[in-house]
C-alpha positions as CSV (number, residue, x, y, z in Angstrom):
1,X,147.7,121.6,62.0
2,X,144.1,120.9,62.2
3,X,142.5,117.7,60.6
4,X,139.2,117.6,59.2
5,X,137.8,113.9,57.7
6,X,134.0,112.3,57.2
7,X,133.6,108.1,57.2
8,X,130.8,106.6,55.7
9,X,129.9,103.3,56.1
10,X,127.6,100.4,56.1
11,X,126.8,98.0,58.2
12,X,124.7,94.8,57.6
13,X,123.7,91.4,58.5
14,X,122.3,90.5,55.0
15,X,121.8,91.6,51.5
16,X,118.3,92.9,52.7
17,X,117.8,96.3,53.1
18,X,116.6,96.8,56.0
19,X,119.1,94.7,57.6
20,X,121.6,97.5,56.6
21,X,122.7,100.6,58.1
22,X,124.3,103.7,56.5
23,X,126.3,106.0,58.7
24,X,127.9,109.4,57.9
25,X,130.4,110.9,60.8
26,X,132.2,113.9,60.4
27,X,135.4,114.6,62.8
28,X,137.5,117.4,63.5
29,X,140.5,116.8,65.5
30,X,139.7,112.9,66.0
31,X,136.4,114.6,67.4
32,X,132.8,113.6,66.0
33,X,131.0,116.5,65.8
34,X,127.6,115.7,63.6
35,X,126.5,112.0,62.4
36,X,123.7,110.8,60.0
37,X,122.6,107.4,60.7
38,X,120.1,106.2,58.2
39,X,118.4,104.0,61.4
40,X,117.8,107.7,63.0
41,X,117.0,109.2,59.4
42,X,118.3,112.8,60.3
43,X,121.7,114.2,61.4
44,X,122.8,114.5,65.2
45,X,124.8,117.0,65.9
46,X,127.5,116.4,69.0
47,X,128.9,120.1,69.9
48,X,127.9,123.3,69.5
49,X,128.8,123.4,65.9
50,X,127.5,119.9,64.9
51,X,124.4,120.8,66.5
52,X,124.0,124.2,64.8
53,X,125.0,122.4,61.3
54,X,122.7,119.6,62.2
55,X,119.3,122.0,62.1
56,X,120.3,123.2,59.2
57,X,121.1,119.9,57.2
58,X,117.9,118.7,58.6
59,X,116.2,121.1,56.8
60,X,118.0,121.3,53.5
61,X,118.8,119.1,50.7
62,X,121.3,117.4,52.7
63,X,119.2,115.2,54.8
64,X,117.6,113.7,51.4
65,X,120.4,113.1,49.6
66,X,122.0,111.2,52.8
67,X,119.0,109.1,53.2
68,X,119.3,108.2,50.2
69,X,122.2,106.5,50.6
70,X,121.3,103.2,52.3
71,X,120.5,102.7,48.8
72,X,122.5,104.1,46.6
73,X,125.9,103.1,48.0
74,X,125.3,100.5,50.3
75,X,122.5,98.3,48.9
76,X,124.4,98.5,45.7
77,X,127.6,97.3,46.5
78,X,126.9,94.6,49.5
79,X,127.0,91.5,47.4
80,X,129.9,93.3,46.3
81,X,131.5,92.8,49.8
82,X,129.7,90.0,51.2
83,X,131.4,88.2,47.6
84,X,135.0,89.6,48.7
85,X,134.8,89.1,52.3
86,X,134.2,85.3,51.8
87,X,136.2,84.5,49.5
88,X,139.4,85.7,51.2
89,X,137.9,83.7,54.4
C-alpha cells in the first residue's frame, strides 16, 4: 500500500519567538514532497506535485493559516516542553 503522513514541529533555542521555528512536511512514500518552514514563510514544493501544490498554497488560505502557527502551536506550548524536557533530565 501506499502511505501518506505530514510532521509538524518546532524547533527552538528559547521561549522567544523568534528563536523558534515551525515546520510543516508532508511525505508520501517516506518521500517529502512540499514543506512550510515558518523561517522561509511560504511552502516549498520538492517534486512535481509538491511544487504544483506549493503555488497554489502560496496563494490560498493555506499559507496564512500555516504562518500562523509559530504562534499558535508552538509559542503556546514551549514552556510546556522546555518544563517536561527538564524535569525528566
Amino acid at each position: 500500500g501506499f502511505r501518506h503522513y505530514v510532521v509538524n514541529s518546532c524547533e527552538f533555542n528559547s521561549s522567544k519567538l523568534n528563536d523558534i521555528e515551525y515546520t510543516e512536511s508532508y511525505y508520501y512514500n517516506k518521500l517529502e514532497y512540499i514543506r512550510f518552514s515558518s523561517s522561509v514563510g511560504k511552502y516549498v514544493g520538492y517534486t512535481e506535485h509538491g511544487i504544483k501544490n506549493a503555488e497554489r498554497w502560496n496563494n490560498g488560505p493555506e499559507v496564512i493559516t500555516s504562518r500562523g502557527e509559530k504562534e499558535r502551536y508552538c509559542f503556546r506550548n514551549v514552556g510546556v516542553f522546555t518544563e517536561s524536557a527538564l524535569t525528566k533530565s
